[in-house]
Steps between C-alpha positions, in 0.01 A plus 500: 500500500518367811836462734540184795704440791636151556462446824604153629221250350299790371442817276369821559385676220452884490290675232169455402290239696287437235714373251738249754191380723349444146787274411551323843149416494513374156779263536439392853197274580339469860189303626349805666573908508434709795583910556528591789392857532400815778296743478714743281631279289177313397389859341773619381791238377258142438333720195803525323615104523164364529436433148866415392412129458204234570661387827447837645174542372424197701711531788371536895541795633588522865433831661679578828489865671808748427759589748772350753186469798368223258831298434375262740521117577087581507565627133683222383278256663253659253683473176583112580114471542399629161760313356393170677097592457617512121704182481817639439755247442901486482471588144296865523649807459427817784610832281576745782362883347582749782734651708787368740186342750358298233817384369656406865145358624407353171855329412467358826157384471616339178825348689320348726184370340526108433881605566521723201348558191623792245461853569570772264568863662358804250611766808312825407677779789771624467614344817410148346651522158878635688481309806288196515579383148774374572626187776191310552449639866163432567327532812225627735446737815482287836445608839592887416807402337537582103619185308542286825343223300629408228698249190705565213340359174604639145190625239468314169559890355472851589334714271611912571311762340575885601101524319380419842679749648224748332271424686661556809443854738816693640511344833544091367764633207691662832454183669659340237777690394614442864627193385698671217670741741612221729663297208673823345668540902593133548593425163593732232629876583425651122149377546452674810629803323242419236210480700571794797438743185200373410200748583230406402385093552166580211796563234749213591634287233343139644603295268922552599432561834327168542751321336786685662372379834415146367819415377658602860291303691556176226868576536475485922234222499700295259791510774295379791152333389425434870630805642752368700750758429508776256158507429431650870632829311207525352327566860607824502290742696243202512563329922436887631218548184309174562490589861358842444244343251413242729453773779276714211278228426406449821496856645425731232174625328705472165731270549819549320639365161724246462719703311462828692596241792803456366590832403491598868663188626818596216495809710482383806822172401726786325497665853585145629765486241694882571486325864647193437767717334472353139341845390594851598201767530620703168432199256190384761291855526462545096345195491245556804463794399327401171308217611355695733387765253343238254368256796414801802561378860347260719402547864423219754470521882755460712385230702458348158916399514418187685235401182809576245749276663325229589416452138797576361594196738295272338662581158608246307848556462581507856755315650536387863290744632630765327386726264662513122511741260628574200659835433633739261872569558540690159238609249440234294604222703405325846603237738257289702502272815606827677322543903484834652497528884121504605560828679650714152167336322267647757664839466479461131196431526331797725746732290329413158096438614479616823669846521415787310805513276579192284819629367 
């Protein structure tokens, strides 16, 4: 039996994928079907909806590469293509089967195409199914800067199974549960508690965990739709993270996660936070301390500080020049709109990826 989220003008149902695509497909009628698909998940996650129903038997399948150096105004040029070279009209359907890229490129593809037709999100990371599943913020990569382009549109339905997460390897399951640990810290104390005893990521109980986390972010999103307030909370460890990712992509031989971005930038913003004085070092240290035995440390250059602020500039939740962030000021709970001097963020900065010691 399956369990849903309400979340504003749609549902997101967790359990088994065959049984509620099944239904949705049965009782909802479209002109045309399209999947859009990478690499990975075309051989591993289409098989197992593929034959659900006649539609998807039929559908298109659009095939873009994997990875955040494809979510791309180039890629998304190429899914509105094969939708136009098929005749797509307002009343098709674009099933997004993949991670957080294909759901953020694809829902945007679909946003935008003929100024919207239906998308439906079947996220199958872990980092997709707790974080992108909810909030219909959809987006690409522009000019080095993650999500600079971007709308907010709302799926017909999400579709969550933890089966997916099977087929994941250890490093995408850490990237995800990146995502966990930052809504435990800016949202719910006992679940941190929960999840800094957990071990072993292969063992994990999915199914709670995902829901745990979905039903935070649904209870923040609900709050602020359009993230004009409260919602920024859920930027935690992300304007120092999508800087360092940005950085990675462009600099490194194996660029970093998404997640694993994060996890250093959470590192690098509770620092921020014991200097702003909303954390002392006892309650801050336990918490570095463990990321940085389940995530490892990250070293850039040092004339790579420039790089980090300047994109951390171009963040979107900046204000008047200056840069916002939103911080933990007790576990389990967070403020946002909050600017640190640009001198304590460079210091922060070379102290967590440039120096030796992170801690």
């Amino acid at each position: 039996m399956s369990a849903h989220i309400s979340v504003s003008d749609y549902q997101i149902y967790i359990g088994n994928v065959e049984q509620t695509l099944l239904s949705f497909l049965s009782t909802n009628h479209y002109s045309q079907y399209f999947i859009l698909v990478d690499e990975n998940t075309q051989q591993y996650c289409l098989p197992r909806i593929k034959n659900l129903h006649t539609t998807l038997q039929n559908a298109t399948i659009i095939a873009i590469k994997s990875g955040e150096a494809h979510k791309t105004i180039e890629t998304t040029a190429q899914i509105w293509q094969q939708l136009l070279q098929n005749s797509a009209d307002r009343r098709a359907l674009l099933l997004n089967l993949g991670g957080g890229v294909i759901g953020d490129m694809g829902g945007f593809a679909a946003a935008t195409y003929k100024r919207g037709i239906d998308f439906v999100q079947v996220p199958t990371t872990l980092l997709s199914q707790v974080d992108a599943s909810v909030g219909g913020k959809l987006g690409i990569d522009f000019g080095d800067i993650k999500n600079s382009i971007g709308s907010f549109a709302n799926p017909k339905v999400v579709f969550v199974d933890t089966i997916f997460l099977q087929t994941l390897p250890f490093r995408q399951l850490r990237n995800g549960f990146a995502e966990v640990i930052k809504h435990a810290l800016i949202a719910d104390a006992h679940y941190w508690q929960q999840i800094c005893q957990i071990a072993n990521l292969t063992n994990a109980d999915w199914d709670i965990i995902v829901a745990t986390s979905l039903h935070i972010k649904k209870r923040v999103v609900e709050q602020d739709p359009k993230e004009q307030n409260v919602r920024k909370i859920l930027n935690f460890g992300h304007t120092v993270g999508h800087a360092i990712e940005s950085y990675s992509l462009t600099h490194d031989a194996d660029p970093l996660l998404h997640g694993e971005a994060v996890a250093f930038g959470m590192i690098a913003e509770l620092f921020l936070a014991v200097e702003a004085g909303l954390l002392t070092v006892d309650v801050a240290l336990p918490v570095v301390d463990w990321l940085t035995a389940m995530f490892g440390v990250h070293k850039v250059p040092q004339n790579s500080l420039d790089t980090l602020v300047f994109l951390m500039l171009n963040d979107k939740k900046n204000a008047n020049g200056t840069i916002q962030f939103a911080l933990v000021d007790k576990i389990g709970h967070a403020i946002f709109d909050q600017s640190v001097d640009s001198t304590i963020i460079r210091q922060v900065l070379a102290k967590c990826f440039v120096t030796d010691d992170v801690i």
